[in-house]
N, C-alpha and C positions, 0 to 999 in steps of 0.2 A: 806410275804409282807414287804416291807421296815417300818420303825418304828425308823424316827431321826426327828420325829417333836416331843412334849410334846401336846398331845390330850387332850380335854375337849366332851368327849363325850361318847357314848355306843352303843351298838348292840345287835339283837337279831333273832336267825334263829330257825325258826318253821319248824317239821319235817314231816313227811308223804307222800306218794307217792301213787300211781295208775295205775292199767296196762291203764285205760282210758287216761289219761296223754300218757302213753308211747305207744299208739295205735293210738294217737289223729293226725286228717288229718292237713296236714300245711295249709289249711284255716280256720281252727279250732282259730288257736292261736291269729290272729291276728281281724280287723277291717276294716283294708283297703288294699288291695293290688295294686299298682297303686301308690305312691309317686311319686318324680319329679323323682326317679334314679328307677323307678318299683317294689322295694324293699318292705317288708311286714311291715305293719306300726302297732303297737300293743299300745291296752290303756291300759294303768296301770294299770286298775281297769282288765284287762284281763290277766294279765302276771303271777299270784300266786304269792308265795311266794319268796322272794331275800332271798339268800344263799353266796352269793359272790361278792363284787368288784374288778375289777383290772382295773389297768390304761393301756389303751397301744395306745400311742403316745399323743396325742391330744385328744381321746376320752377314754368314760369309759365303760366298759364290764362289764354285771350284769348275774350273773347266774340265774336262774331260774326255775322253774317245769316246764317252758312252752318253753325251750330252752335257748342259750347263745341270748343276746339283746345288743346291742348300743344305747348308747345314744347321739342324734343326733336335735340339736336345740329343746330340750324341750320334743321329741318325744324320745320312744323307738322303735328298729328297729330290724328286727331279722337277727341275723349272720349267714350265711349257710345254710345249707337244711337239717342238720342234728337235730331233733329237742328232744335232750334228756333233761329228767328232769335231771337237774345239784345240787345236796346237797354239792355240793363244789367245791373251783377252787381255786388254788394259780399261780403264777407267777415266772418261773426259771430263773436265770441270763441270759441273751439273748434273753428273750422273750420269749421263749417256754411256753404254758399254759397248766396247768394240771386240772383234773377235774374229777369228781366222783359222784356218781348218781343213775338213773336206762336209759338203752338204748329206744333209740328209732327203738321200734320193728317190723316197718316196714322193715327196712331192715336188710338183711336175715345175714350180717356177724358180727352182735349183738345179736346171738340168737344162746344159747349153750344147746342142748340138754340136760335134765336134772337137768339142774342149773339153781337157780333162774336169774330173773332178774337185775343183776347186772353189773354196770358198770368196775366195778376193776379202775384202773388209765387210762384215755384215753390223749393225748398228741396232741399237735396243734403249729405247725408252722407258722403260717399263722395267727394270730388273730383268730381263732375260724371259718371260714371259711370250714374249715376239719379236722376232729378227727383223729388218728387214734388208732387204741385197743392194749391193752397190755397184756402180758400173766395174769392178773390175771382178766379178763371179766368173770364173770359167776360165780367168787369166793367171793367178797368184794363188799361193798358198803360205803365209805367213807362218815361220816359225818363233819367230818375235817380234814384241810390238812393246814399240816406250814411247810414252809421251813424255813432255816437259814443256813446262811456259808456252803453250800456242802451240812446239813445235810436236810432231808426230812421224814419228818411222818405224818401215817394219823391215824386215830378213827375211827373203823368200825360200822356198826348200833348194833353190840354187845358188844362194848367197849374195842375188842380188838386193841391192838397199833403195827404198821407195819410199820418198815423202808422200804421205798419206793425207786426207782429208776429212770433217769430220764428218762428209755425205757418203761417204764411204768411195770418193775417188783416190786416185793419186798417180803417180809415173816413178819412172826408173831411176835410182840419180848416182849411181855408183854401183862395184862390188868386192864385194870381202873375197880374201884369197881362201877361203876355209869354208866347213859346211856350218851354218853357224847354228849353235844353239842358244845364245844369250845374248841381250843387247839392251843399253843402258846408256842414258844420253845425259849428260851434265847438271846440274839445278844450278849451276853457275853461270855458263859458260853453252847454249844448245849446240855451238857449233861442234865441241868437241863430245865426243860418243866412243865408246868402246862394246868389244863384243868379243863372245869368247865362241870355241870352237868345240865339237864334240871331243874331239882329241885334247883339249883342254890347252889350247893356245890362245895366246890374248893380242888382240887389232886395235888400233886407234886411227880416229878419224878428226882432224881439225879443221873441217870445211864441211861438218853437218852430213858426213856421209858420203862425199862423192868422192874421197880415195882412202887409202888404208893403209896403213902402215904395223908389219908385223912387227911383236913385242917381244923380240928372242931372251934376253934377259929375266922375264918375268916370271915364276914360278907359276907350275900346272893348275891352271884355274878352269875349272869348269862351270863357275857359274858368279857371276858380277852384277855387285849393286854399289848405287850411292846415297853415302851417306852425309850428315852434314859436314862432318870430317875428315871426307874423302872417300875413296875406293872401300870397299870388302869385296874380296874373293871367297871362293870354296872350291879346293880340288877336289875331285869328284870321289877321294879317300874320306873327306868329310873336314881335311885339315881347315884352317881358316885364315884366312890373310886380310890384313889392311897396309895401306898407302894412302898416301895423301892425294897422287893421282898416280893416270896413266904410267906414268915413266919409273913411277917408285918413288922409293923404295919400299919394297912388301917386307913385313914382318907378321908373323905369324901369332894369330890373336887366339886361339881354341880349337877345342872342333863341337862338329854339329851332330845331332845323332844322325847314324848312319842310314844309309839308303834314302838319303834325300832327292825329291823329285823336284819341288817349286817350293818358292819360297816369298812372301810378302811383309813388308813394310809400312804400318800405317802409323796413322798420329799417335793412336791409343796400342797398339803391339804389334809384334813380331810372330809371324806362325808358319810352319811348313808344313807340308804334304811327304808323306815316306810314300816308299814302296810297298803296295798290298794295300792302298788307299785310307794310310792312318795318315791320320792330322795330329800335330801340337802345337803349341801356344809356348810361347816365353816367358816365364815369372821374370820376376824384379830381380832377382837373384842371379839370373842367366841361366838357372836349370828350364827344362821341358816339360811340360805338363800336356797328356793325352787330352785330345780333344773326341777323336774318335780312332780305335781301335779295329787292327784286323782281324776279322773272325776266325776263332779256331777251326 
């Protein structure tokens, strides 16, 4: 994701999944079916856990357990018929979205004999709209996924690291000592990539992924971005850290509100996802501004 603003803020994405999720009926997910445009209208408080922002045009696209969602005058809305739980989504030069997960196992050319339920990389032209599957369905389950300059890697739920492709191939090329939940790969430099850990340990990698090296010095970071200015972290207290890079030294820049899930950076702002499926937006000032609220 782009990362030429300086952030004041943090993220955090909770993991776990469900064949119920991925069996669950598309009236399942939602509240109301029947908006002004008939489209499936979903309460925050219904949608699980955010895993992902991307901006694409005017609106913003949230991943989710309970499918890809829009946000759409205060309301979440659900993108296509396809409704996979999504543990991650980045965004390729052109638009194309990529996206990683467990399938939605209703339909039948998501379902590999013998292999678990996994997404592999799924790819979208279209805004989310329509998926389509990649050779590695039934192999992988990405819990992140960063691109930078050409390069593209994701975190599988076992910590291995995979150069990825934008047909939705890729292979093995390393792995992290830790169960990762975040990963983040240079705008300077793609060789070098860091990645943080549910326990909120931080990795670095200076060969693009194929070994890793623990950051025992580092303070409790549970989730990493970059910025043009280097590192931001966020412990998963909400504290907030920057460096210049990997190695440090972190000082402590704010914090973010609380119960942060995911968290994005674009040209035009900065916005996260909480817990309970509320969204905010970052004023100019570094305060928080609701985007959407959890239902009483």
């Amino acid at each position: 994701m782009p990362r030429n603003l300086e952030p004041r803020f943090s993220l955090r994405r909770l993991g776990g999944w469900s064949w119920a999720v991925a069996l669950v009926p598309l009236a399942a997910v939602s509240i109301a079916c029947g908006g002004d445009d008939g489209e499936v209208v979903a309460r925050a408080s219904d949608i699980g856990h955010v895993h992902d922002l991307v901006v694409d045009g005017d609106t913003l696209l949230v991943a989710t357990h309970r499918g890809l969602l829009r946000v759409e005058a205060g309301t979440y809305r659900l993108v296509g018929e396809q409704i996979h739980d999504l543990m991650s989504m980045a965004e390729l030069d052109g638009g194309t979205l990529v996206a990683s997960g467990h399938p939605d196992l209703r339909l039948e050319e998501y379902r590999v004999d013998g292999a678990p339920p996994f997404l592999g990389l799924i790819t979208s032209t279209d805004g989310g709209d329509s998926w389509d599957a990649g050779g590695l369905l039934g192999r992988a389950d990405f819990h992140a996924i960063d691109v930078e300059d050409g390069t593209m890697l994701g975190a599988d739920s076992t910590g291995t690291v995979w150069r990825l492709s934008r047909n939705g191939g890729g292979q093995p090329i390393g792995s992290i000592p830790f169960d990762v939940n975040d990963l983040a790969i240079s705008p300077d430099d793609p060789d070098v990539v860091v990645a943080t850990s549910w326990d909120s340990e931080l990795a670095m990698s200076e060969d693009a992924g194929q070994t890793w090296e623990l950051l025992a010095e580092a303070p409790p970071i549970f989730e990493i971005e970059w910025a043009t200015t280097g590192l931001i972290g966020a412990a998963d207290s909400g504290e907030l850290w920057t460096a210049p890079g990997p190695t440090g030294p972190f000082e402590r820049s704010g914090n973010a509100p609380v119960d942060v899930e995911t968290l994005l950076v674009h040209e035009d702002g900065v916005w996260i996802a909480n817990d309970g499926g509320q969204l905010h937006r970052q004023d100019e000032d570094g305060s928080w501004s609701p985007l959407i609220r959890a239902a009483d």
